[in-house]
Biopython code that builds the backbone (N, CA, C, O; Angstrom):
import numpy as np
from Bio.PDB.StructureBuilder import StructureBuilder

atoms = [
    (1, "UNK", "N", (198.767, 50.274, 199.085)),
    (1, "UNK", "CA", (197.764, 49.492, 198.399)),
    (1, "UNK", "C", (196.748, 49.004, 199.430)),
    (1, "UNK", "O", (197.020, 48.492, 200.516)),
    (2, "UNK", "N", (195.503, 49.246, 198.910)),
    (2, "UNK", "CA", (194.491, 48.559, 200.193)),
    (2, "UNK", "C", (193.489, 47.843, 199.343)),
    (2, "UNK", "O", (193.188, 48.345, 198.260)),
    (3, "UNK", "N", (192.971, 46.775, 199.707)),
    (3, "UNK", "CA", (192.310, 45.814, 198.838)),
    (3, "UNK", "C", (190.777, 46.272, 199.922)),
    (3, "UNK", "O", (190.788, 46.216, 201.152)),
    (4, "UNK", "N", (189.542, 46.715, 199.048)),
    (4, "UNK", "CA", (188.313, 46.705, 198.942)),
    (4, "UNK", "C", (187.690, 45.514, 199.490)),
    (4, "UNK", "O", (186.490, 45.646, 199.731)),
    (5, "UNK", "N", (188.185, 44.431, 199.736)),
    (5, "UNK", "CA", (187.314, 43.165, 199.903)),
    (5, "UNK", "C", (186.261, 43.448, 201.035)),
    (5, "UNK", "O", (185.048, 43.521, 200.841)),
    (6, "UNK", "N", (186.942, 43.609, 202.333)),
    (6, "UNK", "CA", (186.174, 43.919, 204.015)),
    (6, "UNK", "C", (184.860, 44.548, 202.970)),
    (6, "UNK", "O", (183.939, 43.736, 202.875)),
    (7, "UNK", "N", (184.695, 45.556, 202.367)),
    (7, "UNK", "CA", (183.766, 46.464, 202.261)),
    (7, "UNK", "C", (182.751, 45.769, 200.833)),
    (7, "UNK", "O", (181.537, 45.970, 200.858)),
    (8, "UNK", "N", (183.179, 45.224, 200.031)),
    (8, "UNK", "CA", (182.642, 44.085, 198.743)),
    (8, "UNK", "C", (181.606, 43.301, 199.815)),
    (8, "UNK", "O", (180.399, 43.489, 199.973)),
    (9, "UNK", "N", (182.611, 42.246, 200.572)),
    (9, "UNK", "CA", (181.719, 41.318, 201.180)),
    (9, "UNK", "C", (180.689, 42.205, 202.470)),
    (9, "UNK", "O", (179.567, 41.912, 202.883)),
    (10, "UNK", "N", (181.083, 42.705, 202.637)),
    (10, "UNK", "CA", (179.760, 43.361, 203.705)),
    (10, "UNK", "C", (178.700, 43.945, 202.916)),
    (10, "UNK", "O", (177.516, 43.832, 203.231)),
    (11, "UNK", "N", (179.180, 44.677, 201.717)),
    (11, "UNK", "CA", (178.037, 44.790, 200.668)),
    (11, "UNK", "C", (176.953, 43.867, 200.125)),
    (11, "UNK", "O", (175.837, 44.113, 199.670)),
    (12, "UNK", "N", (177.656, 42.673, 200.322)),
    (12, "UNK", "CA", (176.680, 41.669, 199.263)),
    (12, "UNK", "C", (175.967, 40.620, 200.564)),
    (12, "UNK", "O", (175.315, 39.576, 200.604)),
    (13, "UNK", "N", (176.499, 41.544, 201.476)),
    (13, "UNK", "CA", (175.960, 40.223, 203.157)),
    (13, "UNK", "C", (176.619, 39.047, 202.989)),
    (13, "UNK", "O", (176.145, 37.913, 203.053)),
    (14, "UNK", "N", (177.679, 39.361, 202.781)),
    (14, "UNK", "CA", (178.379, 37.900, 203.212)),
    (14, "UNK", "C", (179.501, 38.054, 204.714)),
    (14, "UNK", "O", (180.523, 38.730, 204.830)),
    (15, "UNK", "N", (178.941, 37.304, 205.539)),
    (15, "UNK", "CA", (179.808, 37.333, 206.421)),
    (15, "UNK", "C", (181.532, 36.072, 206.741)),
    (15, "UNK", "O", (181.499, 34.853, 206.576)),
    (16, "UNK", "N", (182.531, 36.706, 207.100)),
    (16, "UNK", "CA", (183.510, 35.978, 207.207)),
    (16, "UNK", "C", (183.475, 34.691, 206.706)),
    (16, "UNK", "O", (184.086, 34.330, 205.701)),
    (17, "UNK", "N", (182.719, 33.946, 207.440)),
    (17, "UNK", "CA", (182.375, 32.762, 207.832)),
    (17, "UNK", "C", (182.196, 32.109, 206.177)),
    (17, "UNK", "O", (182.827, 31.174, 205.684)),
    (18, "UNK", "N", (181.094, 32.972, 205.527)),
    (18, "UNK", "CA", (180.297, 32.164, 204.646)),
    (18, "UNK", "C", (180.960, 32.675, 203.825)),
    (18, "UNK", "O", (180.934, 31.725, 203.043)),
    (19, "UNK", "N", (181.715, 33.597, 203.192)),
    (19, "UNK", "CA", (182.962, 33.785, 202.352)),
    (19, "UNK", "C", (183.931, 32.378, 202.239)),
    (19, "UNK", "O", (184.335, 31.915, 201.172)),
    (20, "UNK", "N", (184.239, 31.747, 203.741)),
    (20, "UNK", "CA", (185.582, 31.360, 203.843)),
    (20, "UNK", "C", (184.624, 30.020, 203.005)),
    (20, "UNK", "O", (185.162, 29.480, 202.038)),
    (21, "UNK", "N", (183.534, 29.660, 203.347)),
    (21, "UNK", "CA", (182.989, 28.492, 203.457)),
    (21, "UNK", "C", (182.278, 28.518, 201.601)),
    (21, "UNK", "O", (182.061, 27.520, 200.913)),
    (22, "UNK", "N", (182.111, 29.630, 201.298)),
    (22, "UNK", "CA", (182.012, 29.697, 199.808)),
    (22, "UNK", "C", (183.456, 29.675, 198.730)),
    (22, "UNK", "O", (183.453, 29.521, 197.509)),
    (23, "UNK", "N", (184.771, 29.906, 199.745)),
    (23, "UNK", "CA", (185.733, 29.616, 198.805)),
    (23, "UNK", "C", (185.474, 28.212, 198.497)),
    (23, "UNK", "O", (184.818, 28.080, 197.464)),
    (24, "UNK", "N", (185.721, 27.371, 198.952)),
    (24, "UNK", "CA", (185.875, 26.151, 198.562)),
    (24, "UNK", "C", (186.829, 25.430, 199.298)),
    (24, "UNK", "O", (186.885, 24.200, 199.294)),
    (25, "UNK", "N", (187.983, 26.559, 200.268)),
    (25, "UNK", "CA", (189.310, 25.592, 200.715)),
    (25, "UNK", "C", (190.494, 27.070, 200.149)),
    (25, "UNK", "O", (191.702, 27.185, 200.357)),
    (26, "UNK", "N", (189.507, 28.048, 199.373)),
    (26, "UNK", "CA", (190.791, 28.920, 198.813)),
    (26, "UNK", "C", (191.227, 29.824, 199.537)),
    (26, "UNK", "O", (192.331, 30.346, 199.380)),
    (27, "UNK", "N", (190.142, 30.214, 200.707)),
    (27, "UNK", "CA", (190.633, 31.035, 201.941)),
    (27, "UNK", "C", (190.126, 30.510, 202.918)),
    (27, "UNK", "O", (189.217, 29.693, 202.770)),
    (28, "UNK", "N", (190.625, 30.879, 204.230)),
    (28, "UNK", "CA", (190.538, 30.123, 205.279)),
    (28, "UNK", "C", (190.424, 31.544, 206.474)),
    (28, "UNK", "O", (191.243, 32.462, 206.451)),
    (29, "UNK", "N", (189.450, 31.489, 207.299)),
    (29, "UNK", "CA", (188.730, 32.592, 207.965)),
    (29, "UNK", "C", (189.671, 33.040, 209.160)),
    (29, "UNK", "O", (189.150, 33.725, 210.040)),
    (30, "UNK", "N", (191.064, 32.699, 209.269)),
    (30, "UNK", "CA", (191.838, 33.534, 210.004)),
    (30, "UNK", "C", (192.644, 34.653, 209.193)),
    (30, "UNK", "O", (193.045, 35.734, 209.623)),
    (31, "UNK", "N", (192.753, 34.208, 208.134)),
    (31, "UNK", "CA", (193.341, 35.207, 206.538)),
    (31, "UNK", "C", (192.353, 36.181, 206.460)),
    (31, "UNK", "O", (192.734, 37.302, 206.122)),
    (32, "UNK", "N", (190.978, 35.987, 206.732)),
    (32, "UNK", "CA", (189.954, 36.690, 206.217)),
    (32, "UNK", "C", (189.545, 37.682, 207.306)),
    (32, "UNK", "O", (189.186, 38.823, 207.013)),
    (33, "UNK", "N", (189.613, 37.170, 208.757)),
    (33, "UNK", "CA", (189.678, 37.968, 209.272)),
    (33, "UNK", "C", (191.181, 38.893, 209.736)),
    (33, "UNK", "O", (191.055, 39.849, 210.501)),
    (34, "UNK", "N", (192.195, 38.607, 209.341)),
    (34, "UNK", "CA", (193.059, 39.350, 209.541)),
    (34, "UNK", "C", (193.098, 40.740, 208.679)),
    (34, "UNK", "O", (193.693, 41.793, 208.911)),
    (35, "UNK", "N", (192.362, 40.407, 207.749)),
    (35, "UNK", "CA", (192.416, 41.619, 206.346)),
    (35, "UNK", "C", (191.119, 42.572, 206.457)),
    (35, "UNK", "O", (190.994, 43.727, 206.052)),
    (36, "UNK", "N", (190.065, 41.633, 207.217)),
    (36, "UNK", "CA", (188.893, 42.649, 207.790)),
    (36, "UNK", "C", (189.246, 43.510, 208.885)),
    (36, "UNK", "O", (189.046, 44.724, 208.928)),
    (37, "UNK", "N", (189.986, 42.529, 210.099)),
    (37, "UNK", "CA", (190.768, 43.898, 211.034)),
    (37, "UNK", "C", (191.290, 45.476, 210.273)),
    (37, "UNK", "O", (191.067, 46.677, 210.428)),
    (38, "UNK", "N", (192.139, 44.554, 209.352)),
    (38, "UNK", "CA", (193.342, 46.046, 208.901)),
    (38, "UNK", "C", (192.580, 46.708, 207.620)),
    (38, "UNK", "O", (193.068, 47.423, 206.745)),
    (39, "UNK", "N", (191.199, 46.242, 207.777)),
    (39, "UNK", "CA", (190.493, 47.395, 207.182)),
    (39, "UNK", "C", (191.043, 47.116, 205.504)),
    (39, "UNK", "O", (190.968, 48.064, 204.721)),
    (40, "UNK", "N", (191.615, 45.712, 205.002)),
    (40, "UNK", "CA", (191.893, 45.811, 203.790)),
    (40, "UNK", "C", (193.106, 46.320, 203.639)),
    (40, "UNK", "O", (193.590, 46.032, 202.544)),
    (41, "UNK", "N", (193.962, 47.142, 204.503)),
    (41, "UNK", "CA", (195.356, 47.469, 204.184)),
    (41, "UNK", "C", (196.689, 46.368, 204.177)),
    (41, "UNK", "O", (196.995, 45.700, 205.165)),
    (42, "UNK", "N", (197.312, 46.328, 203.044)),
    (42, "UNK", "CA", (198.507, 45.026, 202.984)),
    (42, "UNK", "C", (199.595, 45.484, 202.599)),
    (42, "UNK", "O", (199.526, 46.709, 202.703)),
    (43, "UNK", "N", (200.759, 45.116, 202.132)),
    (43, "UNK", "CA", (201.801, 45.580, 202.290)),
    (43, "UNK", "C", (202.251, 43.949, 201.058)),
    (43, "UNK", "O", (203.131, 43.961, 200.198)),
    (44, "UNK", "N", (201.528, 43.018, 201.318)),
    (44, "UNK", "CA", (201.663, 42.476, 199.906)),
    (44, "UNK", "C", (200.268, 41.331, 199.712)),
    (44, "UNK", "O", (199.849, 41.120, 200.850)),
    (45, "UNK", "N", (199.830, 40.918, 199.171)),
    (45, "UNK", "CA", (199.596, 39.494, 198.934)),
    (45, "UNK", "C", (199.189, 39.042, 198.124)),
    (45, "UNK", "O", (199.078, 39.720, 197.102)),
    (46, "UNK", "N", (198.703, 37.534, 198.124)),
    (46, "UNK", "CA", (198.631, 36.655, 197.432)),
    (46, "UNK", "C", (197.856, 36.328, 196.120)),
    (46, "UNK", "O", (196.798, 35.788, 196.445)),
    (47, "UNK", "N", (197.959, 36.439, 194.791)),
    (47, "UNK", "CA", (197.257, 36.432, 193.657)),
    (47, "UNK", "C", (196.140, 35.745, 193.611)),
    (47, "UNK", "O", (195.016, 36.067, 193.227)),
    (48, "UNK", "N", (196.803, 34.199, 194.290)),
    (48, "UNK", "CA", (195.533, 33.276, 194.392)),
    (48, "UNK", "C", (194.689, 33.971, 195.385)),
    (48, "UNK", "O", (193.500, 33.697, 195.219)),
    (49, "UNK", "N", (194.911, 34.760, 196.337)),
    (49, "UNK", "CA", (193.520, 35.479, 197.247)),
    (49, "UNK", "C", (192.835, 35.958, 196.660)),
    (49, "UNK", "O", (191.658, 35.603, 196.591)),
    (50, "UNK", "N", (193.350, 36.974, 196.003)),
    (50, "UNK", "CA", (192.555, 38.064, 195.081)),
    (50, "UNK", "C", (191.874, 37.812, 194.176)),
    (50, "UNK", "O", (190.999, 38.557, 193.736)),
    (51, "UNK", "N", (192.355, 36.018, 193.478)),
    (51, "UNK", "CA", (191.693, 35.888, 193.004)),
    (51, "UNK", "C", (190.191, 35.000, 193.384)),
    (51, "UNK", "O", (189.047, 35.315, 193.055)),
    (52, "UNK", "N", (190.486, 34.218, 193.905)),
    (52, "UNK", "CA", (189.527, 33.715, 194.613)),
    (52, "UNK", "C", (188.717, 34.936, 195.683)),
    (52, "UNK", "O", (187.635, 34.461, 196.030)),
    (53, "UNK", "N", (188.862, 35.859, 196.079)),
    (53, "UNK", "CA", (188.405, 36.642, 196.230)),
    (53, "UNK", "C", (186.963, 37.448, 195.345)),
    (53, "UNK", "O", (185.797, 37.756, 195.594)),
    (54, "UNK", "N", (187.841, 37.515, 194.318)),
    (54, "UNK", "CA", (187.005, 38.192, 193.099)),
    (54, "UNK", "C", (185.708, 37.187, 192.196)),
    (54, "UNK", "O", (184.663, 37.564, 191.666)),
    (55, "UNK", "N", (186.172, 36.133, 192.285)),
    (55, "UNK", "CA", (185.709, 35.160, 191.845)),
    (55, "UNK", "C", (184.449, 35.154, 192.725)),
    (55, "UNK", "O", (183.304, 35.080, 192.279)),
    (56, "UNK", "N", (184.790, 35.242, 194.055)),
    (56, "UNK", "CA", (183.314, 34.369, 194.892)),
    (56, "UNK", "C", (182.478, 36.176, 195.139)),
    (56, "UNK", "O", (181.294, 36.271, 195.459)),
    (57, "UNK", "N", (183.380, 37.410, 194.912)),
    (57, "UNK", "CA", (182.254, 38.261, 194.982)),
    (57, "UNK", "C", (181.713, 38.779, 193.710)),
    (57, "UNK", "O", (180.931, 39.728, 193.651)),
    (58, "UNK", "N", (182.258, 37.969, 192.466)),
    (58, "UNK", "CA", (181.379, 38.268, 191.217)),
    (58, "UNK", "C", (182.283, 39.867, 190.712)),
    (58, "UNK", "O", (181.516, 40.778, 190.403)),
    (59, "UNK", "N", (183.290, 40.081, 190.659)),
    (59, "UNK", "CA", (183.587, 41.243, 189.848)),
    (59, "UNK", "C", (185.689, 40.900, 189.498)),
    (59, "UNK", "O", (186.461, 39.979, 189.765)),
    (60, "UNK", "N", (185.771, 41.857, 189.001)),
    (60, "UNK", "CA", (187.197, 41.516, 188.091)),
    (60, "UNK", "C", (188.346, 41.843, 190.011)),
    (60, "UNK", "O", (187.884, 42.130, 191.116)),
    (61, "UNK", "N", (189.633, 41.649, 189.650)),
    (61, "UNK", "CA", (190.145, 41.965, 190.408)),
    (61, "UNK", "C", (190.912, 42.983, 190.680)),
    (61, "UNK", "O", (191.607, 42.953, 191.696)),
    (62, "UNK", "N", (190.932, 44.311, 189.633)),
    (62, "UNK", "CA", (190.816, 45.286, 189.671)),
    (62, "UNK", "C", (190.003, 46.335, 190.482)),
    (62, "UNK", "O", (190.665, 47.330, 190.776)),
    (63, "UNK", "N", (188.616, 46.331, 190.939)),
    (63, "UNK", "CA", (187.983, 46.536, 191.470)),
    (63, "UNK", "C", (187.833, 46.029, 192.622)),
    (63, "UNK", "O", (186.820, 46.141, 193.313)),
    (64, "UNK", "N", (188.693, 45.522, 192.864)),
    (64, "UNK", "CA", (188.962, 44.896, 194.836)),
    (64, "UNK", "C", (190.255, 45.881, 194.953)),
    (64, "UNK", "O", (190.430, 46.203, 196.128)),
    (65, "UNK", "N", (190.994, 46.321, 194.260)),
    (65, "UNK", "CA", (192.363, 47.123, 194.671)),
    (65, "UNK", "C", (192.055, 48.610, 194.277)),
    (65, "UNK", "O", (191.525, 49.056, 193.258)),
    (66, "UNK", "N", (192.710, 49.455, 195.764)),
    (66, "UNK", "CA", (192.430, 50.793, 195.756)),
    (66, "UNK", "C", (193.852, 51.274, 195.918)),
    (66, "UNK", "O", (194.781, 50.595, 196.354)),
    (67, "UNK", "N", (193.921, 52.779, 195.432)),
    (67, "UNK", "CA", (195.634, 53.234, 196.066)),
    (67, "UNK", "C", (195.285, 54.092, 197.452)),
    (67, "UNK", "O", (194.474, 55.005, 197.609)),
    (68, "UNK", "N", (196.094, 53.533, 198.291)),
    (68, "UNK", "CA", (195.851, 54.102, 199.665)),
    (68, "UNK", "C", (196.133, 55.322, 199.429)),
    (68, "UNK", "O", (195.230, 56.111, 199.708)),
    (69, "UNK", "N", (197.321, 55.863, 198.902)),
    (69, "UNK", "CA", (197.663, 57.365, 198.708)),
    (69, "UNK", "C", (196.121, 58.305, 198.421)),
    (69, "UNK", "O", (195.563, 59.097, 199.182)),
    (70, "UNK", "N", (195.740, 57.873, 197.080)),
    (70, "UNK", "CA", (194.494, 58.634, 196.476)),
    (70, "UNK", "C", (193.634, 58.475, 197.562)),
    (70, "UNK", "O", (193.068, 59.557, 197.716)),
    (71, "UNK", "N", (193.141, 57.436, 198.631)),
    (71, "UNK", "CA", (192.563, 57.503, 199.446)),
    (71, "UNK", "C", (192.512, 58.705, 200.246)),
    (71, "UNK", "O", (191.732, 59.651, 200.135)),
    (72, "UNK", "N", (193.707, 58.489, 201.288)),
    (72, "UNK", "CA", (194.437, 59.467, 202.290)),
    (72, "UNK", "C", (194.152, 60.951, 201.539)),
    (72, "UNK", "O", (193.568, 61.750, 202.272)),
    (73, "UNK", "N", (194.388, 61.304, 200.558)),
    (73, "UNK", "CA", (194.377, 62.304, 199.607)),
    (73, "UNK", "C", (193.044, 63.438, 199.482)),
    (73, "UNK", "O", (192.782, 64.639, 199.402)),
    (74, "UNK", "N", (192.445, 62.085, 199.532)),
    (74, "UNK", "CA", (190.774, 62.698, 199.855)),
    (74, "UNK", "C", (190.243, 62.633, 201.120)),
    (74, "UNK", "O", (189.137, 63.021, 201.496)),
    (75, "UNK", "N", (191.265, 62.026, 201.841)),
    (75, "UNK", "CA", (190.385, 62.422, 203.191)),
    (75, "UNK", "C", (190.968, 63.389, 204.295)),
    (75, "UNK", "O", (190.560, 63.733, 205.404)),
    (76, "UNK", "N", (192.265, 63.735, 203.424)),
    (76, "UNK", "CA", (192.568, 64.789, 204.057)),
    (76, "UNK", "C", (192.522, 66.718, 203.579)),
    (76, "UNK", "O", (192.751, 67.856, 203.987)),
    (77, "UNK", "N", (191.929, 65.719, 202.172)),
    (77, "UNK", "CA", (190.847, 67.422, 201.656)),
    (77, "UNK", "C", (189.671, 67.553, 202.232)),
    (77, "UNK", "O", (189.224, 68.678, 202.450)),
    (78, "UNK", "N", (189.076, 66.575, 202.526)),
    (78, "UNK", "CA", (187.701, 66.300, 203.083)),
    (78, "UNK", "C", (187.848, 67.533, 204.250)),
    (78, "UNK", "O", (187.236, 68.601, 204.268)),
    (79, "UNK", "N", (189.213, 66.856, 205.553)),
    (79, "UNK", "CA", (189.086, 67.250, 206.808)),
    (79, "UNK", "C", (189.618, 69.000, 206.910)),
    (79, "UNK", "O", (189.447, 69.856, 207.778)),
    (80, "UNK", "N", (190.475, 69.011, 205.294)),
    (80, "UNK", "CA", (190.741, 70.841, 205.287)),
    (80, "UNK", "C", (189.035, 71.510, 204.928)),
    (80, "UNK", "O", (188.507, 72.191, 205.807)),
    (81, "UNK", "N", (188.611, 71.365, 204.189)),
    (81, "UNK", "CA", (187.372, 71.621, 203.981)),
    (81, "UNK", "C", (186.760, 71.866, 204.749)),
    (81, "UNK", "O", (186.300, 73.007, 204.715)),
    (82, "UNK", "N", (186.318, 70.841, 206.076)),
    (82, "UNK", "CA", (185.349, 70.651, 207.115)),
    (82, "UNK", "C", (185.644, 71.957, 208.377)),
    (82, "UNK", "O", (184.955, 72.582, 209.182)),
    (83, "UNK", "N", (187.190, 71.895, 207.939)),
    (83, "UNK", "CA", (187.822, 72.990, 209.042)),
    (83, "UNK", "C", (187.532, 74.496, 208.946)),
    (83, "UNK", "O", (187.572, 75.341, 209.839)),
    (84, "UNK", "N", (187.210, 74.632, 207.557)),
    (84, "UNK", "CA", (187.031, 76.145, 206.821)),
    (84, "UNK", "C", (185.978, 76.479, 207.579)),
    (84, "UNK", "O", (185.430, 77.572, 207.428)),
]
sb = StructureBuilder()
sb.init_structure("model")
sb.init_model(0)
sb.init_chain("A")
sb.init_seg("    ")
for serial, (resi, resn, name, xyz) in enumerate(atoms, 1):
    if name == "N":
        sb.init_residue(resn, " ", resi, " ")
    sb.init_atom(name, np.array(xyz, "f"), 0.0, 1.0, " ", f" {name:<3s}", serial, name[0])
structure = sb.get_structure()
């Protein structure tokens, strides 16, 4: 499972900072940058993130969650392709 957020908020120009500072108190910018490092990849978390997440970038929270598999999937047709 990899959560879209890193790539949402860089879309809409919001940086770390002004994310953490537009939650309200609901995320806190060492959470935020830990999930921008790993590129959005988790292994679990928190409902209240996601949701407050979704909330401050304006879309459902469906659309912050991707399947890493289907990801990987396509990018390793991509790299058979490129090889041909």
């Amino acid at each position: 499972m990899r959560l879209r957020a890193p790539e949402a908020w860089e879309e809409r120009g919001l940086t770390t900072y002004r994310l953490a500072l537009q939650s309200g108190g609901r995320l806190n910018m060492q959470s935020l940058y830990r999930l921008k490092r790993a590129r959005g990849r988790v292994s679990s978390f928190d409902a209240d993130v996601l949701q407050a997440l979704a909330d401050i970038l304006g879309v459902g929270p469906s659309e912050l969650l991707e399947s890493e598999s289907a990801d990987a999937s396509t990018k390793k047709a991509a790299r058979r392709k490129a090889s041909r």
